[in-house]
N, C-alpha and C positions, 0 to 999 in steps of 0.2 A: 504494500500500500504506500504509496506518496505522501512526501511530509504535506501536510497542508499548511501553506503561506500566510503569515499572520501582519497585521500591521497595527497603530495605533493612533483612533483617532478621536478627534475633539468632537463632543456632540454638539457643540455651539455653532463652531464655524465649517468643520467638515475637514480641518488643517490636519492631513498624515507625518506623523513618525517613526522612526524606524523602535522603536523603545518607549516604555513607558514612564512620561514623569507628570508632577504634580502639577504645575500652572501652563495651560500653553502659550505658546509665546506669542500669537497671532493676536488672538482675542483678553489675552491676560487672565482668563477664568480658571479659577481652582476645581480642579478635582471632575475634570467634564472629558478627560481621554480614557477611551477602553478599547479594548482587545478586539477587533475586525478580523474576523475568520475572511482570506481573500477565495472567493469561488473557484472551482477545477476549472479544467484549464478547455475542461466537455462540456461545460454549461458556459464559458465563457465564448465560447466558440459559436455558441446559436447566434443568428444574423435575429440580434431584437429591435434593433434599430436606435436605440435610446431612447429618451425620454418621450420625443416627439409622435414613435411607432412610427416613421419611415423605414421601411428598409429597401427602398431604391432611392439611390440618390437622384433628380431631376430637377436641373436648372428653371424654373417659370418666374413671367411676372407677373406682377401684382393683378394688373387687369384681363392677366387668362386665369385667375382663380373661381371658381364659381362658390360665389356664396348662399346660393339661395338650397346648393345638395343638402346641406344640412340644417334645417332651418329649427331656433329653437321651438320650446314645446312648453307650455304652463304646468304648474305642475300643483294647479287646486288652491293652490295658497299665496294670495295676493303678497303677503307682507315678508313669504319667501322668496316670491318669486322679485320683487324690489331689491332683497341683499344681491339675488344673484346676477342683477342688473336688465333684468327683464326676463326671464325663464329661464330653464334648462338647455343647456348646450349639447347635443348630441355628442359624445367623443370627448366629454371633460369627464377630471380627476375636482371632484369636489371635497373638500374637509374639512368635518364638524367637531371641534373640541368642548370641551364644558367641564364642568365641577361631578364627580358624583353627584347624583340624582335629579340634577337640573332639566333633563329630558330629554335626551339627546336620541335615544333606542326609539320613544313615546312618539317625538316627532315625525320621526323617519319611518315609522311602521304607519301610520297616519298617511305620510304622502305616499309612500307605495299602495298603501291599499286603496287609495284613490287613484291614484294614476294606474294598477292593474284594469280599472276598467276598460281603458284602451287603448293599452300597452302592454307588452311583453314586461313582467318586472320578478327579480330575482331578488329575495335576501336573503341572507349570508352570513349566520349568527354562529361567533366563536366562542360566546362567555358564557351565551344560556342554550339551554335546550329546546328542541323545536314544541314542546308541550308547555313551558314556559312561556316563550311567544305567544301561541296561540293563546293562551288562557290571559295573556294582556289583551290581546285582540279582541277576546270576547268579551272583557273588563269595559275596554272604550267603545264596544259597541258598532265595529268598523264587519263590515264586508269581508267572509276568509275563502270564498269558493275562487277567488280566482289568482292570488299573488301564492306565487312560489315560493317556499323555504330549504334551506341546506344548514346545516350543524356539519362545517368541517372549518380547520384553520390549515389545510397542507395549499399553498396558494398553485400551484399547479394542478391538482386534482380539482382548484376549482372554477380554474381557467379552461381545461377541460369539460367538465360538464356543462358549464356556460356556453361552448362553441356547439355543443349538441343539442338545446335548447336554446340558443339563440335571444336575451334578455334586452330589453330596449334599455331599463333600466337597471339598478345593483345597487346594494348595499350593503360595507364590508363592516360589520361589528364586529369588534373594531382591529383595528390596524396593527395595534399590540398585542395580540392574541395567533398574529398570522405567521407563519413560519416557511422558508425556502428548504427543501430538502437540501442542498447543496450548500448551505452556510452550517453549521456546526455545532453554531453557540447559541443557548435558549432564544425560546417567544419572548420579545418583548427589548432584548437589547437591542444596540446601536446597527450592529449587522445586520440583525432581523431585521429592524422595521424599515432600514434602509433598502435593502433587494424587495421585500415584500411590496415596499412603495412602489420602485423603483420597475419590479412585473405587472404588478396589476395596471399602473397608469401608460404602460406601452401597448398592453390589453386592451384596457379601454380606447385609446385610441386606435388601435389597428382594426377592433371591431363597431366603430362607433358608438360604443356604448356608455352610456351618462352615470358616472361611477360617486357615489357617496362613499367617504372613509369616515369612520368614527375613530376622534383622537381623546386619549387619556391626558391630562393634567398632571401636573408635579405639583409640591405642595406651596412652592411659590404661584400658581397660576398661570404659568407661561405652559408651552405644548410638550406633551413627551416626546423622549425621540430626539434623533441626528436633525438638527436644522437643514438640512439637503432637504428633509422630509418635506419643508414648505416650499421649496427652493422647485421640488419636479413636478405641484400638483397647480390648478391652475387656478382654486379657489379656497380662500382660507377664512374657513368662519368661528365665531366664538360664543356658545348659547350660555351667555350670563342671568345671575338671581343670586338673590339669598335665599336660607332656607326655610325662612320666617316670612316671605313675600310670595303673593301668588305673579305676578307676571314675571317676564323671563323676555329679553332681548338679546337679537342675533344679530350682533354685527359683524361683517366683513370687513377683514385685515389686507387679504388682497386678493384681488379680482381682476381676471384678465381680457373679461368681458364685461365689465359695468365699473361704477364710481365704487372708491375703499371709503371705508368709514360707513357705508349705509346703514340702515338701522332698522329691524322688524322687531314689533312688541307684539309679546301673544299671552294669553291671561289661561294658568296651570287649574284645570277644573278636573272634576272627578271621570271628567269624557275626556280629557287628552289636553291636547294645547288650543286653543281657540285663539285668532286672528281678535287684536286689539286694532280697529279701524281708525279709532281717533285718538291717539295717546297724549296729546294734551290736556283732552281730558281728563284721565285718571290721573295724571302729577298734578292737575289744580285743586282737586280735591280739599279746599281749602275749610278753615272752620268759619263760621259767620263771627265770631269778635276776631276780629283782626287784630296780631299784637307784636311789639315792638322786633323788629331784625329779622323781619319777614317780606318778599319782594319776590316776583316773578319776573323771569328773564326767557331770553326768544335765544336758543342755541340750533344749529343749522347741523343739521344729522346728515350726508349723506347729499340727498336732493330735495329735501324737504325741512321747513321748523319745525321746530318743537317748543313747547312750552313748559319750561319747570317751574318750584320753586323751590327758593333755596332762601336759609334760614344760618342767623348767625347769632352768637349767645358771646358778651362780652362780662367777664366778672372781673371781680376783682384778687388779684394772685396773692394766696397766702407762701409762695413760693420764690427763692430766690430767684430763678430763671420761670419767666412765664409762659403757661403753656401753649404750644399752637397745632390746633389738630381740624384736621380736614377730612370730610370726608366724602368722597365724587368728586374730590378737586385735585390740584397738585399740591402737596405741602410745601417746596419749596415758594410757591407762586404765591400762595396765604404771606408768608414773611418777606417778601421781595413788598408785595401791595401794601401792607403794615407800614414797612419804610418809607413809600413813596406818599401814603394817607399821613405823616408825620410831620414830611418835608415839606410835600406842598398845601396839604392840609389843615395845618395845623392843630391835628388832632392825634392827643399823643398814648400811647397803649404803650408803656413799657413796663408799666406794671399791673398788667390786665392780662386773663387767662380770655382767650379767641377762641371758640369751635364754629367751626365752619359745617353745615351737612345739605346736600341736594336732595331736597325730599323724591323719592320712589326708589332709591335706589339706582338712580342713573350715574354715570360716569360722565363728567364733562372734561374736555381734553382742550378743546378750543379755546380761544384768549379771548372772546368776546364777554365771557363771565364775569371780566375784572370789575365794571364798572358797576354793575348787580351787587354784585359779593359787598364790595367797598361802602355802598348804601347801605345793604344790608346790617353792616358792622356798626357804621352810623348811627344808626335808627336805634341797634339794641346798646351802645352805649351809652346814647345820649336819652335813651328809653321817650322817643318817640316815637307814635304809632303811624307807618305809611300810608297812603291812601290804598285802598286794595284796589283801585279799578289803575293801579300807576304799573307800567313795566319799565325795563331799563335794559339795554347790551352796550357792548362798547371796549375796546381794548385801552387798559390805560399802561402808560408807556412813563420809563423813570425821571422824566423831566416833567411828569403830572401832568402830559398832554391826553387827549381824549382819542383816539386813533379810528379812523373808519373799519368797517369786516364786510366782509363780501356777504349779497346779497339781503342790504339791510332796507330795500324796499318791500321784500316779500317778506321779511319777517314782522314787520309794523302792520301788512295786512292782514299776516295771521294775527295777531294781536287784536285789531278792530275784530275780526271775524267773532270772537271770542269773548266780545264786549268790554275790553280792555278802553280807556277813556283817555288815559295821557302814558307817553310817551319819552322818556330821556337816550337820549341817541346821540353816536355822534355827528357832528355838525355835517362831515362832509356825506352823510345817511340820511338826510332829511332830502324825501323827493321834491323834485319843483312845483308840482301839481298837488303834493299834499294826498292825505288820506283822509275818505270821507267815514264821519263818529271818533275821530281819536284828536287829540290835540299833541303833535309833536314838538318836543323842546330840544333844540338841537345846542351841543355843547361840545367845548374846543379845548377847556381846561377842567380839570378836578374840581377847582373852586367853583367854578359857574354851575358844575352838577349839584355839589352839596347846598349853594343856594338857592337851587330849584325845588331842594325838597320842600 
């Protein structure tokens, strides 16, 4: 028998060593290189094409390609099919990550067995049993005469049965459960999940087949698995919640057929996942007494607003260093805007405990917050009560200027929509024509906003 060839690599950035050590030197992460069992030399020999599933090379251009052979295909679920930038791609490698129990299995059984109506669709369960499935199936109440199941994780045996059954659709539960015969080292390490990605999405391309992977979590949050993993599939999604909250959003990290960052909310009911049509509604969900460091702001998901609120609680710190915690925001961004509310402010917190929290559970990433949040802080230091029909977005910038955000005529109109009455924006945001029911106050500096309150 042949020695089998080993090598060592970083699951962060995918950088090969000949030996194994502690930091790698590419990415500078501790403790992220393991043991790569390298494939024979008989399986490396099969003409797979790579990632793309060519396996004839042909020069074409752009305008002899026809786009209409594969046109996508909906897939029952509006606020899915938005992450995925308008439907299902024939021939993509799609991949769903989440937290234990967030719903990720619940989903994905949900849209197959709607799309089995009329389509060919296969799932592909490696963690539970086909009697298990089914008895969720019968739980939510869905359709079982027509979507196909298989309980195997050998990925060749079930790239075989697929090409004999012929599936429009697929779904890999999950991806760290699947194993190549020809790598050596368990399901679920670095080698594994890498050729196992690496077979399936040249599959699904060679046979046009629309491929879901379900991905496990580390207990940081971020994907299990070699990052290559994200690097060969062509959509990366992530079903976020707590587990004290019934809805659940699926945002797209990258997509190679739609906008990244998009945003689907779907509300965890005793039937499955249910489509949330209008999710600014459920973040306004407010109380009728309105009370201080409380304020609604218009953040831009994707391709569409959103409406949250977001609440801020200033006390006074029995502590020598005062506390600053955040939570849907960035912490560092809370104490950058602290300084800047200081400087040009003149409003001073250095011996005030700040928490900052984005009511639903939402994550906001974008810089338009700042000038929300800063009110917010405001309001509950100086414990006056905001107007509730008032919103507010805005980047504020360390010279305490008011900074314009993209697309901040359509976010004022979600806002009237909504019965929202005034408006703090900034200045270069205020349309020329105005919006009809809302009163916009447009502002250029920190100070002009906090006199507006």
């Amino acid at each position: 028998m042949a020695k089998q060839k080993t090598a060592y690599v970083c699951s962060d950035c995918g950088t090969e060593y000949p030996r194994w050590q502690g930091q790698c030197n590419d990415c500078k992460a501790w403790n992220t290189i393991s043991e790569f069992v390298i494939a024979s030399s008989a399986s490396s020999s099969r003409n797979l094409g790579g990632y793309s599933g060519q396996t004839q090379a042909v020069v074409e251009t752009l305008d002899s390609i026809d786009l209409q052979a594969l046109p996508r295909f909906e897939s029952g679920y509006k606020e899915l099919d938005r992450v995925l930038g308008g439907g299902i791609v024939p021939g993509s490698a799609m991949l769903i990550g989440g937290s234990p129990g967030a719903g990720k299995s619940t989903m994905l059984l949900q849209v197959m067995c709607q799309m089995a109506n009329n389509k060919s669709a296969l799932y592909v369960t490696g963690e539970e049993s086909l009697q298990q499935v089914a008895l969720r199936a019968q739980r939510l109440g869905l359709a079982k005469d027509k979507l196909k199941l298989l309980a195997e994780t050998n990925v060749e045996t079930i790239c075989q049965l697929a090409l004999q059954h012929k599936p429009e659709l697929m779904v890999i539960d999950s991806i760290q459960v699947m194993q190549v015969a020809d790598v050596q080292s368990a399901p679920g390490s670095v080698s594994q999940v890498r050729e196992s990605a690496a077979f399936l999405t040249r599959f699904a391309k060679q046979q046009h087949i629309a491929m879901f992977l379900v991905g496990h979590v580390t207990k940081e949050g971020s994907l299990a698995g070699p990052k290559v993993l994200e690097h060969c599939i062509d959509c990366s999604m992530m079903l976020e919640g707590e587990s004290d909250s019934r809805y659940r959003t699926l945002r797209s990290n990258k997509n190679r057929f739609g906008a990244v960052n998009e945003l689907g909310v779907f509300a965890m009911t005793d039937k499955g996942l249910r489509e949330v049509s209008n999710p600014s509604a459920i973040f306004l969900s407010r109380e009728e007494q309105q009370s201080p460091g409380s304020i609604v702001m218009v953040v831009w998901e994707g391709t569409r607003p959103l409406l949250v609120e977001i609440q801020a609680l200033v006390d006074y710190s029995q502590m020598a260093n005062p506390k600053r915690v955040a939570v849907g925001l960035e912490q560092n961004r809370l104490s950058m805007l602290l300084a800047v509310l200081h400087r040009h402010g003149n409003v001073q917190m250095n011996d005030q405990d700040v928490f900052a929290n984005v009511v639903g559970g939402v994550k906001v990433a974008e810089t338009s917050a700042d000038l929300a949040l800063l009110l917010a802080i405001v309001s509950s230091f100086q414990n006056k009560t905001l107007d509730k029909d008032l919103i507010a977005f805005g980047e504020v910038g360390l010279a305490g200027e008011i900074r314009p955000v993209p697309n901040g005529s359509e976010r004022i109109s979600e806002a009237a929509k909504h019965g929202f009455k005034r408006a703090i924006v900034p200045k270069a945001n205020v349309p020329k024509q105005g919006v009809v029911g809302i009163e916009i106050i447009g502002v250029s500096r920190l100070s002009d906003a906090l006199d507006a309150l």
